[in-house]
C-alpha positions in Angstrom: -47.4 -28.6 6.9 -45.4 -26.6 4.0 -46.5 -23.4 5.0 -45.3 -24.4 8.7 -41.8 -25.9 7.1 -41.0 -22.4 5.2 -41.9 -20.4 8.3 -39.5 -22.7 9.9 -37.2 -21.9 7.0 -37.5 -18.3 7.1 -36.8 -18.0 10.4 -33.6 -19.7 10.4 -32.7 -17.9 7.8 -33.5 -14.3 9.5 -31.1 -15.6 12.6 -28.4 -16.7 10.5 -28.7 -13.9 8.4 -29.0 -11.6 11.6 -25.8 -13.4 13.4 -23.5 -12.8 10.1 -24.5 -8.8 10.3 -23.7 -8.8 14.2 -20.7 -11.0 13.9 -19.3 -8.4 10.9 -20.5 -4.8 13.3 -18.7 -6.1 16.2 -15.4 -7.3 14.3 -12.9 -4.2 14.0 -12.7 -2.9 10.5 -9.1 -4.1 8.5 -7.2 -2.0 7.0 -7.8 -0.8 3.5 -4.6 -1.5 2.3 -0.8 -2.1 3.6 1.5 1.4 3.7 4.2 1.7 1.7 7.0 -0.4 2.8 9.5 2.3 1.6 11.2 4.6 4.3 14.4 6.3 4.8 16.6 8.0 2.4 19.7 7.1 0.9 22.5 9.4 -0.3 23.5 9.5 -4.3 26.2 11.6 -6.0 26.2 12.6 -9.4 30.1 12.8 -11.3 32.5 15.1 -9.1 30.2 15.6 -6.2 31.8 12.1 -4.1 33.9 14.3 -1.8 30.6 16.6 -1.1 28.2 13.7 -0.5 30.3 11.5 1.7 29.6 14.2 4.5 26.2 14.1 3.9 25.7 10.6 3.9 27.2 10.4 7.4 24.9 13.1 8.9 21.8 11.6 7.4 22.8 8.0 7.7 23.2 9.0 11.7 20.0 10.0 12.3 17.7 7.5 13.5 14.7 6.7 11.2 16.7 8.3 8.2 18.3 5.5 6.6 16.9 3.5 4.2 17.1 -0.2 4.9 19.7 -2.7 3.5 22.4 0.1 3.3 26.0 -0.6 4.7 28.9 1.1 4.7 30.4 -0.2 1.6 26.7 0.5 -0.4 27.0 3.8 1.3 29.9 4.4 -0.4 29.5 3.4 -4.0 26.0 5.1 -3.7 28.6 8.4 -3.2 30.5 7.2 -6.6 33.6 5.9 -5.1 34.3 3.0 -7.6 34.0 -0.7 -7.1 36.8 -2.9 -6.7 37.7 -5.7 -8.8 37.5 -7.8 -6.0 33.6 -6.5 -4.6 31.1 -9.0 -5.2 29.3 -8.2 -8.5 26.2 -6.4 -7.5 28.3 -3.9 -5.9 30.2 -3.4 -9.4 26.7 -3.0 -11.1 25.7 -0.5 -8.5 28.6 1.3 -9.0 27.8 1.4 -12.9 24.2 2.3 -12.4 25.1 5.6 -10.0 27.6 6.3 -12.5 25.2 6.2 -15.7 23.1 8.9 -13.5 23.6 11.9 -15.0 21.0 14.8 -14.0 17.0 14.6 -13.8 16.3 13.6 -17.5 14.4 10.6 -17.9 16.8 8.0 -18.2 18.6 9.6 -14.9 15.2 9.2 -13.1 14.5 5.5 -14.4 17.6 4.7 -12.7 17.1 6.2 -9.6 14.4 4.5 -9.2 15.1 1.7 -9.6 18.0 2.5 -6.7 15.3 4.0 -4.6 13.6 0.3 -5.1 16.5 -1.7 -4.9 16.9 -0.3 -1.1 13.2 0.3 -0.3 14.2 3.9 0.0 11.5 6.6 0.2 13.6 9.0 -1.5 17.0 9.7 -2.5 18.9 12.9 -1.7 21.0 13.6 -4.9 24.1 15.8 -4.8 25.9 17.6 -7.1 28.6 20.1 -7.6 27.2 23.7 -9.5 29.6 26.8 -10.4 28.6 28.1 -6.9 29.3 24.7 -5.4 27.8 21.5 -3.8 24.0 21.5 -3.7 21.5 18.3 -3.3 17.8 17.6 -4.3 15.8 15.0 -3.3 14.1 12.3 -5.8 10.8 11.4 -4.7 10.9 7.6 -5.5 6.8 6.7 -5.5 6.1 10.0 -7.9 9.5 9.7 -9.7 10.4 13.1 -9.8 12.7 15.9 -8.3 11.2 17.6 -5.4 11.3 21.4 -5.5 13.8 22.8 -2.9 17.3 22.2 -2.6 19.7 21.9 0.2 23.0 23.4 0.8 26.2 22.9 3.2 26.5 25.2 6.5 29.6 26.6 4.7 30.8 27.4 1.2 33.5 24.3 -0.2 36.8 26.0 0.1 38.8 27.4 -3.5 40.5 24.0 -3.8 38.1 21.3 -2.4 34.0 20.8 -3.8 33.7 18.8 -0.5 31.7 20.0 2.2 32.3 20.0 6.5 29.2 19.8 7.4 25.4 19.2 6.4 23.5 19.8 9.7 21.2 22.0 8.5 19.8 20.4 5.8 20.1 17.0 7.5 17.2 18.7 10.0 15.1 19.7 7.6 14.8 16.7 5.9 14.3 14.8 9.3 11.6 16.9 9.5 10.3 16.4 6.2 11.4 12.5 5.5 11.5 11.6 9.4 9.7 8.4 10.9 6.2 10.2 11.7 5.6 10.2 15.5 3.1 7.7 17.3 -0.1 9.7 17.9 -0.6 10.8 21.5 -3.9 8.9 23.2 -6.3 11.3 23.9 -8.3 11.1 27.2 -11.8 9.6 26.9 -14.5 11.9 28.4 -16.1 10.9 31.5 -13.7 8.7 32.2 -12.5 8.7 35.8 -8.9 9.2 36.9 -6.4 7.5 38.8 -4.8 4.3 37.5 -6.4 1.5 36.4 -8.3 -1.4 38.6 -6.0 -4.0 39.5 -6.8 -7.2 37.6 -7.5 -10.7 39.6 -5.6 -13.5 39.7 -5.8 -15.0 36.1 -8.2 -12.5 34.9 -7.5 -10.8 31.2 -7.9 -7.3 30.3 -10.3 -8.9 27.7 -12.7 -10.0 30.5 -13.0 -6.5 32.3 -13.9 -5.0 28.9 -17.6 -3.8 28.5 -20.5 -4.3 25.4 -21.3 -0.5 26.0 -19.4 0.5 22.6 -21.4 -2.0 20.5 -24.6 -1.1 18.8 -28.0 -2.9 19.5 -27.9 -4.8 16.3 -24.6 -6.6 17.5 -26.3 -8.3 19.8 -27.2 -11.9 20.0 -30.1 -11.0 21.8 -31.6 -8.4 19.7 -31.3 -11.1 17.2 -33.0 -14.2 19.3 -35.8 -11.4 20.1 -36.5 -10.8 16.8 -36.7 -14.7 15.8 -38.6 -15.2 18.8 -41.1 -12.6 17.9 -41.1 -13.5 14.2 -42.0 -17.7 15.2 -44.7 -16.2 17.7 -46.7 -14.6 14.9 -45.5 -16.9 12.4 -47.6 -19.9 14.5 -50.6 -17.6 15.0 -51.1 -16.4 11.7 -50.8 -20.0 10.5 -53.2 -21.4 13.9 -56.0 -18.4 12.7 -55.5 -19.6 9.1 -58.9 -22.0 7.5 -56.7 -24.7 6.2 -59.2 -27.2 6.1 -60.8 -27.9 2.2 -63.6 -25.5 0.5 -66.6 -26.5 1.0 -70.0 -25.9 -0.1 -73.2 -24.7 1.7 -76.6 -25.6 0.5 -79.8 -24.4 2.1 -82.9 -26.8 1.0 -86.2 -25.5 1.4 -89.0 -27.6 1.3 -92.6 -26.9 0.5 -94.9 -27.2 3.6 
C-alpha cells in the first residue's frame, strides 16, 4: 500500500512538474530589462554663445524625434542662457542659474549637465559655445557623462559683428542621424510561406484561433506530458503487481527414515 501511494506520488509530481516546464517553453520570453527612458536632445549654451544657440535650438527642436521631452518654449530658451524673469516661476530661475554655473567640460560643468540631461529625460545635450574662430557645439552624452568627440559647426561663418549663426542644417542632420528615433525593423518574409493576402477570418473568429502549435517544441505539449505519466503509472503498477510482497517465509524439507 505505501509503495502504491509514492508511485501515486511520484507520478503527480512528474505531471506537475512536466506542465510548469511546458507552461514556461510555450510562454514568450520577457524582456531582460526596460530601455532607457531618455531620448531626444536638448540645446545648452555656455556664456556668450545665446545668440548662436537660439538657431540651433529651433532646427533641432523641429525635427521630429529630436527633442527631448518636457521642453517648451520658455525652457528652450533659458536652456540658451536668456535670463529668467523675476516674475518666472522659480524652477525656471534655478534653471536659469544652473546653465549659467556651466562653464566648459570640467567636472563640476559635467555634474550639472547632467543633472539637466536628467531633469528633461534628455539623451544628450548639444552644447554651444563661441571660440576665436566662432560658434561651435559638442554634444554631452548624458548616460556616460562625457563630451563626445566631434563637434559641429554653422553652414556659414558668424559675421564681424554678430557670434550668432543663420543656420545649422547641417549639423542638425547629422545628429538626426546619429541621436534620431531608430527606425521600426522591416518584417522579413517567412520562407515557404505562400503569397497573396491573408485568409479572410469568420464571423467572430480571432486571429488567435487560426494560429497553429507547429512553432512549439514537443515538450510543450500536454500530451507528451500525459504520455509520459501514462507510461510511467503502466510500469509503475507492473513492477509493483510482479513484486513478492507477501511475508518471508521459511521452507523445510523433512525426511523420514523408512
Amino acid at each position: 500500500m505505501r509503495r502504491a501511494t509514492f508511485a501515486l506520488s511520484l507520478l503527480g509530481a512528474v505531471v506537475a512538474g512536466g506542465s510548469a516546464w511546458a507552461d514556461a517553453a510555450s510562454a514568450p520570453a520577457s524582456a531582460s530589462a526596460p530601455a532607457s527612458a531618455s531620448a531626444g536632445l536638448a540645446v545648452v549654451a555656455l556664456g556668450g554663445a545665446t545668440d548662436a544657440a537660439w538657431p540651433l535650438a529651433r532646427s533641432i527642436y523641429g525635427e521630429p524625434g529630436l527633442r527631448a521631452g518636457g521642453i517648451d518654449e520658455a525652457h528652450a530658451r533659458v536652456l540658451c542662457g536668456a535670463p529668467a524673469a523675476r516674475a518666472d516661476a522659480a524652477e525656471l530661475r534655478d534653471l536659469a542659474d544652473t546653465v549659467a554655473a556651466v562653464r566648459g567640460d570640467d567636472a563640476p560643468s559635467r555634474a550639472l549637465l547632467e543633472s539637466i540631461a536628467h531633469r528633461f529625460a534628455a539623451r544628450a545635450l548639444v552644447v554651444v559655445r563661441v571660440d576665436a574662430g566662432g560658434p561651435v557645439a559638442r554634444v554631452f552624452l548624458a548616460d556616460a557623462g562625457v563630451f563626445d568627440a566631434p563637434t559641429y559647426a554653422p553652414d556659414a561663418a558668424p559675421t564681424a559683428t554678430s557670434a550668432s549663426a543663420g543656420s545649422w542644417s547641417a549639423a542638425t542632420r547629422s545628429l538626426a542621424r546619429v541621436f534620431g528615433p531608430t527606425p521600426a525593423p522591416m518584417a522579413l518574409p517567412v520562407p515557404g510561406a505562400a503569397s497573396g493576402p491573408a485568409p479572410a477570418l469568420a464571423t467572430g473568429e480571432t486571429p488567435h484561433k487560426l494560429a497553429t502549435d507547429s512553432s512549439h517544441p514537443f515538450y510543450a505539449s500536454v500530451w507528451f506530458w500525459g504520455a509520459l505519466g501514462a507510461a510511467a503509472l503502466a510500469g509503475g503498477a507492473t513492477y509493483f503487481a510482479t513484486r513478492d510482497s507477501s511475508p518471508s517465509t521459511i521452507h523445510l524439507e523433512v525426511q523420514v527414515p523408512h
